[in-house]
N, C-alpha and C positions, 0 to 999 in steps of 0.2 A: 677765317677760313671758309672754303665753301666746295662741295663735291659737286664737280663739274664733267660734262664730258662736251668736246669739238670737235669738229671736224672742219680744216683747212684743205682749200681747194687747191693743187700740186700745179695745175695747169689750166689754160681757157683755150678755148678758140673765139666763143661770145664776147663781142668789145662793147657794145653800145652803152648796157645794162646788166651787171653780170653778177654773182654772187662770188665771195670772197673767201665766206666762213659761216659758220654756224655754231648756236651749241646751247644747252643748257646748265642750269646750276643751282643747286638748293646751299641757301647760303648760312651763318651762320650769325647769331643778332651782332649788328652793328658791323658786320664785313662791307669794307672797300675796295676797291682797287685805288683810291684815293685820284686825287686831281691830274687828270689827261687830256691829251692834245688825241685826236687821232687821224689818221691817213685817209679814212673811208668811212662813210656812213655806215651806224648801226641801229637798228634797230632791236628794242629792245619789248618785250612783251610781259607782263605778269602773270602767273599761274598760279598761284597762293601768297599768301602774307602779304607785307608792308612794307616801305621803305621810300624813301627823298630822291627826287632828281634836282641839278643846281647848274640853273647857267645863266648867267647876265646877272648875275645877282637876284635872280627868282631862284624859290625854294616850288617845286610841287610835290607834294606828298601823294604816292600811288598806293594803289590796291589793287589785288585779284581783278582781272578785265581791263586795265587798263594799259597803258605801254606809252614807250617816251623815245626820240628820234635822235640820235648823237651824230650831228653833223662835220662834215671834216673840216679840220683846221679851227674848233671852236672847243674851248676850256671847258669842261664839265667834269660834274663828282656825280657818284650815287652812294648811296648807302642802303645796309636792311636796317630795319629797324628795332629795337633791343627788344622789344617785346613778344613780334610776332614777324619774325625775318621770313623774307620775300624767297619765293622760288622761281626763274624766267626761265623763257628761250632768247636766241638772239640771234640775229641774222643780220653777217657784216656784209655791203655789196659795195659796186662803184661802179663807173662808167659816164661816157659825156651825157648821155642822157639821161641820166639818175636826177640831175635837180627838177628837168621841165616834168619827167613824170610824179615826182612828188608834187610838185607844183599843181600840177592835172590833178591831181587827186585829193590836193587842200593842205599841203603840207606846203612847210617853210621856214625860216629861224622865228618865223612869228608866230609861229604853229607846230610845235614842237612833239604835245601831250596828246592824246587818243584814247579812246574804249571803243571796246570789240565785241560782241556777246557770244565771237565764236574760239570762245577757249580752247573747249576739247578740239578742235580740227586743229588750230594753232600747234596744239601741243604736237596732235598727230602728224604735220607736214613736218615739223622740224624732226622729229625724230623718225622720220621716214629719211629725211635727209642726210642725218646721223650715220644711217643704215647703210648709204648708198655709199663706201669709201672706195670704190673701183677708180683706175683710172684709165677710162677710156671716152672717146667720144659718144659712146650711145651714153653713158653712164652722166654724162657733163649736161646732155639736152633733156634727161629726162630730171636731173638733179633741177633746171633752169626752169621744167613745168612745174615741178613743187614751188620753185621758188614763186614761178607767176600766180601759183595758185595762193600761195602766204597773201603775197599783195593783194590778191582781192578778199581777204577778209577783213582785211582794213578798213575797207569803205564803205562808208556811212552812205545808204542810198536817199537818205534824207534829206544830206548834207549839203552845201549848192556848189559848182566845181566848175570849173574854167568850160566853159564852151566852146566847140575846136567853131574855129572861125571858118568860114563859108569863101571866104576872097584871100586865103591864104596867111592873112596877116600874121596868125600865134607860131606858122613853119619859122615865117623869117623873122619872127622875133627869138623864137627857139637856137636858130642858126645864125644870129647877132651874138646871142647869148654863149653857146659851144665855142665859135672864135677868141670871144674875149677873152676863157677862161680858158682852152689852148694855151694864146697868148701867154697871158699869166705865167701859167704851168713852163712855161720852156721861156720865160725873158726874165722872171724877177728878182731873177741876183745882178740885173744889169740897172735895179733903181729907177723902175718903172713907176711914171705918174697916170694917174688917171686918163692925162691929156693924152698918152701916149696910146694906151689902149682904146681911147676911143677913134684915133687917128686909124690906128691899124684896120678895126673894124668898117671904119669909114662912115659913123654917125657920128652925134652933136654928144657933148658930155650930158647933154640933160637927159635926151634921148638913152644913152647906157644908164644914166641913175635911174630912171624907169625898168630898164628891162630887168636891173640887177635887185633893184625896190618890190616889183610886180613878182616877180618868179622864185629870189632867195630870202626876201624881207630884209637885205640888207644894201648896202649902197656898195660901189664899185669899191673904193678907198675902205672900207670895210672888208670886205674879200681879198682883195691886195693883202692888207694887215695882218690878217688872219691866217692866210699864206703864207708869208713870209715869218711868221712866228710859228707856225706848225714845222717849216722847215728849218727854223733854228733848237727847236727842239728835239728833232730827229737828230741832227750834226752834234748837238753838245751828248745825245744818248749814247751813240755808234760808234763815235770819238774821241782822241783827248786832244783833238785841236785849240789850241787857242783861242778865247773867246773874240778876238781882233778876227782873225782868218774866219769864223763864224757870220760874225759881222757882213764882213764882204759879200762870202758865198749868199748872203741873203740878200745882196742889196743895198747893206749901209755899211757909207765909206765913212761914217766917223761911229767906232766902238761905243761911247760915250752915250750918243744921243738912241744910239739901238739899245747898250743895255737897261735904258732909264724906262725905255718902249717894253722893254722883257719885263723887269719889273712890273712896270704898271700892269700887264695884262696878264701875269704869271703869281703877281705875290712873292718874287725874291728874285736877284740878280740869276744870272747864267749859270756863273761858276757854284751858287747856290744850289739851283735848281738839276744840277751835271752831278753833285755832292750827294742830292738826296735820292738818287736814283736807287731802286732796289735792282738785282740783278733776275728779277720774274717779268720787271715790266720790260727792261732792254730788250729780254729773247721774245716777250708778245710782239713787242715795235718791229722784231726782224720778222717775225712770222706775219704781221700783218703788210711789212713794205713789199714782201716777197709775193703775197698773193696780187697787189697791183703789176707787177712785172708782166 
């Protein structure tokens, strides 16, 4: 169990980079939400205790000052820990420019974990945020200074960070990068190869395994994959289509060879994984698809 409070953002007008949600929680030892896929980058921060982040098969054990990144479309658990359970904030955001600014700022699926030494202010912006539940436009841009104001206490000025390039280079690779994963987002139930996307984009495949290697620490076929299984997890939650028709909608025309892919990167087939849903996490999935809309 954990006493929580959020706040979900109703509406935007902000596309680029925009925040989604917010909230905090004092959790209870050994509280999970247990093993999730999610639509939107979270960010998460600690304010007291202990507790594990887990993805790729790395465990990191957090404390007080430190915070960990939950990137979309990629499997992770947290837990507190039984002894001395963990209390956060968190701050759900998205937009096409969300990967190149973490990027700018040292973050990436290779760079996940962080420490901050400004707690108290942390604490202070989110629950200024908390505060702010009007819904109006002055209300959205000044909710979007807190939020720019979070992100700069992120960063480490010690820390060494992309250098904006002088001959324009890091724009167009930014905006190599935005198309691809456009792309992605609106072709990959049509069984999209890599070759494909880089056609589209109109570079060389090696040239995208760089841009998607440099900016998100993963390769293009990896963001594909990850895609395409974030979105078979959302259809089996919302649901009760047939894991075949599932299949499709993502991409693969033989059920078979997609639910062996579910499996491997999920830890149990579809109709498994559709089985062990609890009905707290299906209504966060709608509350969280809804604030990308």
């Amino acid at each position: 169990m954990e006493q929580s409070l959020v706040l979900q953002l109703p509406s935007r007008q902000i596309q680029d980079f925009y925040l989604c949600f917010c909230g905090y929680a004092k959790c209870e030892p050994l509280h999970t939400p247990g093993y999730g896929v999610r639509p939107n980058y979270v960010i998460h921060y600690v304010l007291e205790g202990q507790g594990e982040y887990r993805v790729d098969n790395e465990i990191f054990h957090l404390t007080a000052g430190q915070g960990f990144i939950i990137e979309p479309n990629v499997l992770t658990f947290y837990q507190a820990s039984s002894a001395n359970p963990w209390s956060y904030v968190w701050v759900g955001f998205s937009g096409p420019r969300a990967p190149e600014y973490l990027s700018y700022l040292g973050f990436n699926h290779n760079h996940l974990v962080f420490k901050s030494s400004e707690s108290q202010r942390i604490r202070d912006l989110v629950f200024q945020m908390l505060r702010s539940n009007q819904n109006s436009p002055k209300n959205e841009f000044y909710l979007h200074g807190l939020f720019f104001e979070f992100f700069s206490c992120l960063i480490d000025e010690n820390a060494p960070r992309q250098q904006e390039d002088l001959d324009g280079d890091r724009e167009t690779t930014n905006r190599y990068l935005r198309e691809a994963i456009s792309y992605i987002q609106r072709h990959f139930h049509q069984g999209l190869r890599v070759s494909d996307i880089a056609d589209h984009v109109a570079v060389s495949r090696g040239y995208l395994y760089q841009i998607f290697n440099e900016t998100l620490g993963m390769s293009p076929k990896q963001y594909l994959t990850n895609f395409c299984m974030t979105r078979a997890t959302e259809l089996l939650t919302l649901n009760n289509e047939p894991v075949e028709i599932v299949a499709r909608k993502c991409g693969y025309s033989n059920p078979v060879a997609f639910s062996a892919l579910f499996r491997k990167r999920m830890g149990m087939s579809p109709t498994q994984y559709r089985n062990q849903l609890s009905a707290a996490y299906r209504d966060r999935l709608k509350r969280e698809l809804e604030s990308l809309r």
